[in-house]
N, C-alpha and C positions, 0 to 999 in steps of 0.2 A: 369757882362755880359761876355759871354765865346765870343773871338775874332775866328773870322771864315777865313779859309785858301778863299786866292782871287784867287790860279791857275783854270785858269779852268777846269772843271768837277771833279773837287776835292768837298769830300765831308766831309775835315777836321775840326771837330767841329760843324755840322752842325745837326739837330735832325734828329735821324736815322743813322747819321754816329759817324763815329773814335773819339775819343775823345782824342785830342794829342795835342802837343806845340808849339805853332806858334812862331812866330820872326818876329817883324816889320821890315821893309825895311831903310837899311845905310841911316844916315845921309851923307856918302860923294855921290855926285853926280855923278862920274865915277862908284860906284859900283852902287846906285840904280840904275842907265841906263842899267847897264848886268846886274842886277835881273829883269826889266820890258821885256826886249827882253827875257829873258830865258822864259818868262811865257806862254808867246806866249795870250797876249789877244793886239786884237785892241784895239786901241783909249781909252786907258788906261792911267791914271795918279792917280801914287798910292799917299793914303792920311796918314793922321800923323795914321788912323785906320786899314790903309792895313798890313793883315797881308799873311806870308806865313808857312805852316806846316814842321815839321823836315820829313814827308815824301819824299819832295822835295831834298833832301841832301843826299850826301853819308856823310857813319857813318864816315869816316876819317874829315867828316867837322865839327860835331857834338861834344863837349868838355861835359863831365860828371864829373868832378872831377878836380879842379886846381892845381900848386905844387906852393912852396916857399920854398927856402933855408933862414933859418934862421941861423946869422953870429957868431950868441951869442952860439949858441950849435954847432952849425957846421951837424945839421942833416937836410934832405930834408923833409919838411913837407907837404903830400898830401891831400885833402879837399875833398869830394862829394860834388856838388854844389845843393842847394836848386833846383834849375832850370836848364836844358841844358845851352849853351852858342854855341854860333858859332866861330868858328875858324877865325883868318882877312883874309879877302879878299874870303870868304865866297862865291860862287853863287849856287842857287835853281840848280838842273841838275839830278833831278829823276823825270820823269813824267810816271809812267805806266798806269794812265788809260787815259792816250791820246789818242783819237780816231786816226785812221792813215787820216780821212780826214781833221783833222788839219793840216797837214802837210803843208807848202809851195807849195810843186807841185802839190797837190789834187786838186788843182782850175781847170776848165775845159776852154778853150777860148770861147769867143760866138759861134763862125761857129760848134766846135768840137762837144760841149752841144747840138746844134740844129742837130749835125748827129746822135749825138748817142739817140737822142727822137726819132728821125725819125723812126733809127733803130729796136727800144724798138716796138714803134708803129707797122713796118713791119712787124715784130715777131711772136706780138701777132693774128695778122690777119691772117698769114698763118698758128699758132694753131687754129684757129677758124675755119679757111678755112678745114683744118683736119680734125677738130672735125664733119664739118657740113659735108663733105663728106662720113666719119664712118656712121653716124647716119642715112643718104640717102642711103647709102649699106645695112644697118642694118634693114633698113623698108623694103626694095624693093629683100634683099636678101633669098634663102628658099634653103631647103636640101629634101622636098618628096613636093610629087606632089600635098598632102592635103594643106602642105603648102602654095604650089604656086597660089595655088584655094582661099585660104583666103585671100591673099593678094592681088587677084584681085580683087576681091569684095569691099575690100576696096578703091581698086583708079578706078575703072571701073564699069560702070551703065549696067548693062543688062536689063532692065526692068523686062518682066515675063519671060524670055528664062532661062532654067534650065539646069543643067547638072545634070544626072541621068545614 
């Protein structure tokens, strides 16, 4: 089972998406509390199966290779690591497909939300309002005189009276 990135709107390991390296969330309590805040989801409480993707990370946080001095040769011996590793004290802090109205200040107050519908509402009325006046210019308007003749007929009853 491929573990699946929990930031939101991430779509790390997911089908259809990225297929890349996640990393469970610290066992110390002070860092998992700055990885849940970094992530930005409510009413979140990450499990032993939450994971997070190394897209979430600058590459300075990310370890590809370990070293060890060995005492017996006296030479530094460097390793590829089967798997990435994170660096201590590690926090998540790349998010680019965060919508910006995730943000904190995105929220709108009640009163503010109820003017700016208002205003949406007013908007569209006085486009409509436009539109329906265009279209009543549009029927009732003419450029020759045959014209003017046709369009009275259409909104004016003569009975048998003709023009000739």
């Amino acid at each position: 089972m491929v573990n699946k990135c929990c930031v939101p709107h991430c779509r790390g390991n997911y089908v259809g998406g990225e297929k890349v390296s996640v990393f469970r969330f610290p066992d110390d309590e002070l860092l998992k509390m700055k990885w849940t805040r970094s992530i930005h989801r409510t009413n979140f409480t990450p499990t032993t199966y939450s994971r997070v993707c190394i897209k979430h990370f600058m590459s300075e946080d990310v370890l590809w290779e370990t070293s060890m001095f060995d005492e017996s040769t006296g030479k530094l011996i460097t390793v590829k690591l089967p798997a990435p590793r994170l660096r201590e004290g590690a926090v998540p802090s790349v998010f680019p497909e965060r919508p910006s109205c995730t943000s904190v200040n995105a929220r709108l107050e009640p009163e503010e939300k109820r003017r700016k519908k208002e205003m949406e509402q007013l908007e569209k009325c006085i486009r409509d309002s436009i539109e329906e006046r265009r279209l009543y210019e549009e029927a009732r308007s003419f450029k020759t005189l045959g014209e003017c003749f046709e369009k009275l007929q259409k909104f004016v009853s003569f009975g048998d009276f003709s023009f000739i």
